[in-house]
C-alpha positions as CSV (number, residue, x, y, z in Angstrom):
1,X,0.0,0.0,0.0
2,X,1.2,3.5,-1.0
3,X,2.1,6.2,1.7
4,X,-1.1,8.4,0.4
5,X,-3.9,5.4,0.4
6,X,-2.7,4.4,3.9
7,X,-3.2,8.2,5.1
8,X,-6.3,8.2,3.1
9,X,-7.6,5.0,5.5
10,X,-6.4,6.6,8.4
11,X,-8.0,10.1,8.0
12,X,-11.5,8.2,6.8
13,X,-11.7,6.6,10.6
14,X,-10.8,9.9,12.1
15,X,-10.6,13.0,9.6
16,X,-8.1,15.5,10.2
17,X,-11.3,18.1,11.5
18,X,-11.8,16.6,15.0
19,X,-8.4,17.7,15.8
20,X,-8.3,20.8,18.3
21,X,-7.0,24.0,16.9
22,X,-3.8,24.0,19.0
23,X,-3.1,20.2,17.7
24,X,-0.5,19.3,14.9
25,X,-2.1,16.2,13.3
26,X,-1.8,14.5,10.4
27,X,1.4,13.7,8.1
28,X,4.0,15.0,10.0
29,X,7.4,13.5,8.0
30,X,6.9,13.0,4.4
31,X,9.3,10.0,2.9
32,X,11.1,11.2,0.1
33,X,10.1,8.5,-2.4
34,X,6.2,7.4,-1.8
35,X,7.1,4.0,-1.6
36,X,5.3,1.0,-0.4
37,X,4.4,0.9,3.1
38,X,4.6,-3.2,4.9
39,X,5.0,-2.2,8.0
40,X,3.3,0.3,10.5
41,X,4.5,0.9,13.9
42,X,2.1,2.4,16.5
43,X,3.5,4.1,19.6
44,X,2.0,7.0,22.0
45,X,5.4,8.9,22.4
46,X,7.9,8.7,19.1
47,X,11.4,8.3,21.3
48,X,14.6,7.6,19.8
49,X,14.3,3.9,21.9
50,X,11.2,3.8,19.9
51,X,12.5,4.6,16.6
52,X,15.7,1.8,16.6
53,X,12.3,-0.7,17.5
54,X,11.2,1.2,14.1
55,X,14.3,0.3,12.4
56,X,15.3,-3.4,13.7
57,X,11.7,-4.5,12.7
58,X,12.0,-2.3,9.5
59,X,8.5,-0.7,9.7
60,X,8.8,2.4,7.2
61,X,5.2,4.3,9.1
62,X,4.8,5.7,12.7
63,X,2.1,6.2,13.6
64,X,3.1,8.2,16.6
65,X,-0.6,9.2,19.1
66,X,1.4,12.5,20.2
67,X,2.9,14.7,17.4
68,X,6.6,14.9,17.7
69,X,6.8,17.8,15.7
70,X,4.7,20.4,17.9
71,X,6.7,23.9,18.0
72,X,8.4,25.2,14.9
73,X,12.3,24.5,13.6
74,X,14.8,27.1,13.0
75,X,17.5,24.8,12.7
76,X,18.0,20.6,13.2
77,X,20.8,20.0,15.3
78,X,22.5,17.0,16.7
79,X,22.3,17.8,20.4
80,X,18.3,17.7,20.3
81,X,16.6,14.4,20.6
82,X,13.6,15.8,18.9
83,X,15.9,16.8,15.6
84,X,18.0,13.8,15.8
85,X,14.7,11.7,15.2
86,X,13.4,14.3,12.6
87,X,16.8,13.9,10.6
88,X,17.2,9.8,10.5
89,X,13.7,9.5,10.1
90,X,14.0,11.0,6.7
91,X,17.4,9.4,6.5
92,X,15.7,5.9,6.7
93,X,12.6,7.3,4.4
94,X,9.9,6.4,7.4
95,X,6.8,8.5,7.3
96,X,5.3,9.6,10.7
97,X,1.6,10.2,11.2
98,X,0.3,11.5,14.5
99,X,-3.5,11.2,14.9
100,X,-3.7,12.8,18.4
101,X,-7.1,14.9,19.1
102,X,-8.4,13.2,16.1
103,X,-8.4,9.7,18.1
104,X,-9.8,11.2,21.3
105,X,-12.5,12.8,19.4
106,X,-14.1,10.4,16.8
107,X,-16.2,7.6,17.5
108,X,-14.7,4.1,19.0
109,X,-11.3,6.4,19.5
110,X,-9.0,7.1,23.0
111,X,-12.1,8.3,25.2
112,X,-14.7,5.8,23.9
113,X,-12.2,3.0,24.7
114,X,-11.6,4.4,28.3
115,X,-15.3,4.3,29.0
116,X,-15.9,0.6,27.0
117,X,-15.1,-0.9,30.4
118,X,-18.3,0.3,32.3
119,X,-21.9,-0.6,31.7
120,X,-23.2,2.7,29.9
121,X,-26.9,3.7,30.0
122,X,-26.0,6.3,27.9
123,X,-22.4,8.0,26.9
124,X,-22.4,11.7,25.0
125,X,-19.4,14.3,24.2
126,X,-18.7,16.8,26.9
127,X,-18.2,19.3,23.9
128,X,-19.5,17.5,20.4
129,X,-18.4,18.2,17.1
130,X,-20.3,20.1,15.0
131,X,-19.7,17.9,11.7
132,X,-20.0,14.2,12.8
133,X,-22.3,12.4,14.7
134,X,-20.9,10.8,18.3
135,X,-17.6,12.8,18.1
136,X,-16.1,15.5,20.3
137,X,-14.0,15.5,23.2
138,X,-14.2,13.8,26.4
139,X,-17.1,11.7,27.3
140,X,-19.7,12.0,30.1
141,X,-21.6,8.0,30.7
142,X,-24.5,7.4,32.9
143,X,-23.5,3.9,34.7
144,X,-26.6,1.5,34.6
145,X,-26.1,0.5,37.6
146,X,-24.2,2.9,40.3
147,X,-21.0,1.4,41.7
148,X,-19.0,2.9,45.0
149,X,-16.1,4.7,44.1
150,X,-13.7,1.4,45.1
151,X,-15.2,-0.7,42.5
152,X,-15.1,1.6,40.1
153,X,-11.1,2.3,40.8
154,X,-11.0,-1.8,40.5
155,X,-12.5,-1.9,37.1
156,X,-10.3,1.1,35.2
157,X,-7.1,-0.3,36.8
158,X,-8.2,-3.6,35.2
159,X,-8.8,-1.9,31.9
160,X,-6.1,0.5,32.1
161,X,-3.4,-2.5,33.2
162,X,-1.7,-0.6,35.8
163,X,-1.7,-1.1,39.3
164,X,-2.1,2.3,41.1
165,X,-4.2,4.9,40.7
166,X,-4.4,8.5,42.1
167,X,-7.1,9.6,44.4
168,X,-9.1,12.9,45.0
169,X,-12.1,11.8,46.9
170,X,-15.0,14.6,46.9
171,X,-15.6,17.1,50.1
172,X,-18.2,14.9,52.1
173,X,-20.3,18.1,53.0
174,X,-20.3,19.6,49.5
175,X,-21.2,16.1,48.1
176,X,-24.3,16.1,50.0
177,X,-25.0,20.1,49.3
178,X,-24.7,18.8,45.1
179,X,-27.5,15.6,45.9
180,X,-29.5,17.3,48.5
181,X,-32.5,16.7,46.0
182,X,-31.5,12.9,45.6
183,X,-29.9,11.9,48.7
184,X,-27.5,10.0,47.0
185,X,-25.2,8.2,49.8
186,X,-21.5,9.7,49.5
187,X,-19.4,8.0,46.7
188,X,-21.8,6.0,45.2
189,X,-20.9,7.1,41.2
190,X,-23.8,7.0,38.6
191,X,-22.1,9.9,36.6
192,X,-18.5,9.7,34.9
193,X,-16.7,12.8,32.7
194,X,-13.9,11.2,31.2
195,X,-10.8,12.9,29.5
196,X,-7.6,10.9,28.2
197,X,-4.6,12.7,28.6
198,X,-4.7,16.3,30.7
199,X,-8.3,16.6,31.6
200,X,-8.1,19.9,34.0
201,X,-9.2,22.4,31.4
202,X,-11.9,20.2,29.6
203,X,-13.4,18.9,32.8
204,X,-13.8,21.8,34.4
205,X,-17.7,22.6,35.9
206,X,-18.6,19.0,34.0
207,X,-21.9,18.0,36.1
208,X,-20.6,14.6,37.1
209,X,-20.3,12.6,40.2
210,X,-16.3,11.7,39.2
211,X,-13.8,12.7,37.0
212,X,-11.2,10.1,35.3
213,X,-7.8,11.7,33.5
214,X,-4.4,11.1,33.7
215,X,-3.5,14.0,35.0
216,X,-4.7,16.9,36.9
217,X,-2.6,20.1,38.8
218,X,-2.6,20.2,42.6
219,X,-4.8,22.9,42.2
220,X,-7.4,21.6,39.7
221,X,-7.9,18.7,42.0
222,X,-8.0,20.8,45.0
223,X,-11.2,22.9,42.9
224,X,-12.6,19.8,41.8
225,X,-13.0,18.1,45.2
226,X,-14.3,21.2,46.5
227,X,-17.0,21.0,44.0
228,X,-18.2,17.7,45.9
229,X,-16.7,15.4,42.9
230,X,-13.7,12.9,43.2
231,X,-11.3,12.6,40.2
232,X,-9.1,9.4,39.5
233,X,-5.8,9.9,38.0
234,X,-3.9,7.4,36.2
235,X,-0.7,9.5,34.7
236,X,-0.9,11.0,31.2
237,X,-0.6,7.9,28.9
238,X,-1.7,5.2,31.2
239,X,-5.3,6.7,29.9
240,X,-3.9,6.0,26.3
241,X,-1.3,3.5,25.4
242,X,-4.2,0.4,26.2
243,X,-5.7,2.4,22.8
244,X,-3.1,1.3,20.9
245,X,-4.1,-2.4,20.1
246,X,-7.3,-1.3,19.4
247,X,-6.4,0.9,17.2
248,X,-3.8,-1.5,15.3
249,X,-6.7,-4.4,15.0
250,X,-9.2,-1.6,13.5
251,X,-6.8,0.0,11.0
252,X,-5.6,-3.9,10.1
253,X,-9.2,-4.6,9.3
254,X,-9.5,-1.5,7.2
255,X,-6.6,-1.9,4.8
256,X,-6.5,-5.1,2.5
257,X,-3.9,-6.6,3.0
258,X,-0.3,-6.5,2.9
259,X,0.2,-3.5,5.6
260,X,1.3,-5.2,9.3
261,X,0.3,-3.0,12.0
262,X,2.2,-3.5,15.1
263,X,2.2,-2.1,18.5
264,X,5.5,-0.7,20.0
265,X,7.1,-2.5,23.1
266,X,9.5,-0.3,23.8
267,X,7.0,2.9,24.3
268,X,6.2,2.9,28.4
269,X,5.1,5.8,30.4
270,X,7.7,7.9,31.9
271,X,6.9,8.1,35.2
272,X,7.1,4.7,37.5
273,X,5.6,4.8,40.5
274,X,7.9,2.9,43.2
């Protein structure tokens, strides 16, 4: 499959529009000759680490979640990892595609997969997109059945794969101020606004009994609790990277033949908790 069909198949599961203004999506390094692409390596973070996996398994696509090209060049230098990857990426004529905002917005993308592991009565945008049905960023679910807060930290470390998560757990006496018309008992979650990545700004004043993100400032969470709502934190890409096979088994089933999408197993989060 040519460079421009495979972009073609990606940008028909999530066109470059859903993207947020601030976002730099789409083709990101051009190969010089638009060969044929066999081999597609998806990664959340495009590293150097993750670029030798790139070579040694000679995949010639990245398909990178976050953009590695975000701020503007004036010059590519060896002593910056960033150019260094720029530079023998189009040494070794690998294309990089990074779908970012695109994949948290569309349909059956980053935020829909996070929510997939609760049973949803119903599941909306927190801010919809104007030009295709289901899409937007973040998600807001109605549980079908209201679980205590514990059960629900069970279930997303589950999906998420990762042992630990980080807690804010709502003001007790501003939790009962928000359901004084309901009475419902304190920590018992029937509403969910979920945001993968840095959910502070999109988030904020979501009517919703929790909050899930990766990550939040001391001060966000500090508002938020305050607000009679806990908030679960997993660390930026834990609420990502699980996206990835997903993502690889949809695009495989989209392309016919002949393309290999693989998942990256050097690409880890950068913060361990010990």
């Amino acid at each position: 499959m040519k460079v421009k069909e495979l972009i073609r198949q990606l940008e028909l599961f999530a066109p470059l529009n859903l993207a947020e203004t601030w976002d730099n999506v789409g083709l990101l390094i051009e190969p010089l000759s638009d060969g044929k692409v066999t081999k597609v390596l998806t990664t959340i973070d495009l590293t150097e680490p993750v670029l030798e996996e790139a070579l040694t398994k000679k995949c010639d696509f990245i398909l990178s979640y976050h953009p590695p090209i975000f701020h503007s060049f004036k010059r590519l230098v060896q002593k910056n990892a960033k150019d260094r990857i720029v530079m023998k990426c189009i040494t070794n004529n690998i294309s990089v595609y990074s779908p970012h905002t695109c994949w948290d917005s569309v349909e059956n993308g980053v935020n829909d997969w996070i929510a997939s592991c609760f049973n949803c009565s119903s599941k909306i945008p927190i801010t919809p997109n104007s030009t295709l049905l289901n899409a937007g960023m973040g998600r807001i679910i109605t549980l079908a059945n209201p679980m205590p807060l514990n059960n629900v930290c069970d279930v997303l470390k589950s999906h998420l794969g990762i042992k630990h998560l980080r807690v804010g757990h709502a003001d007790c006496d501003c939790w009962v101020k928000r359901h004084s018309s309901t009475s419902q008992p304190y920590e018992i979650i029937k509403t969910i606004g979920i945001c993968a990545g840095s959910g502070g700004s999109l988030l904020k004043n979501v009517d919703t009994d929790l909050y899930i993100t990766g990550e939040m400032s001391h001060h966000e969470v500090l508002a938020v609790v305050a607000e009679g709502r806990s908030v679960l934190l997993s660390e930026h890409t834990h609420t990502e990277r699980g996206f990835l096979s997903s993502a690889a088994k949809l695009l495989q089933s989209r392309v016919d033949g002949g393309v290999e999408f693989l998942v990256s197993e050097i690409d880890h989060n950068p913060i361990e908790t010990i």
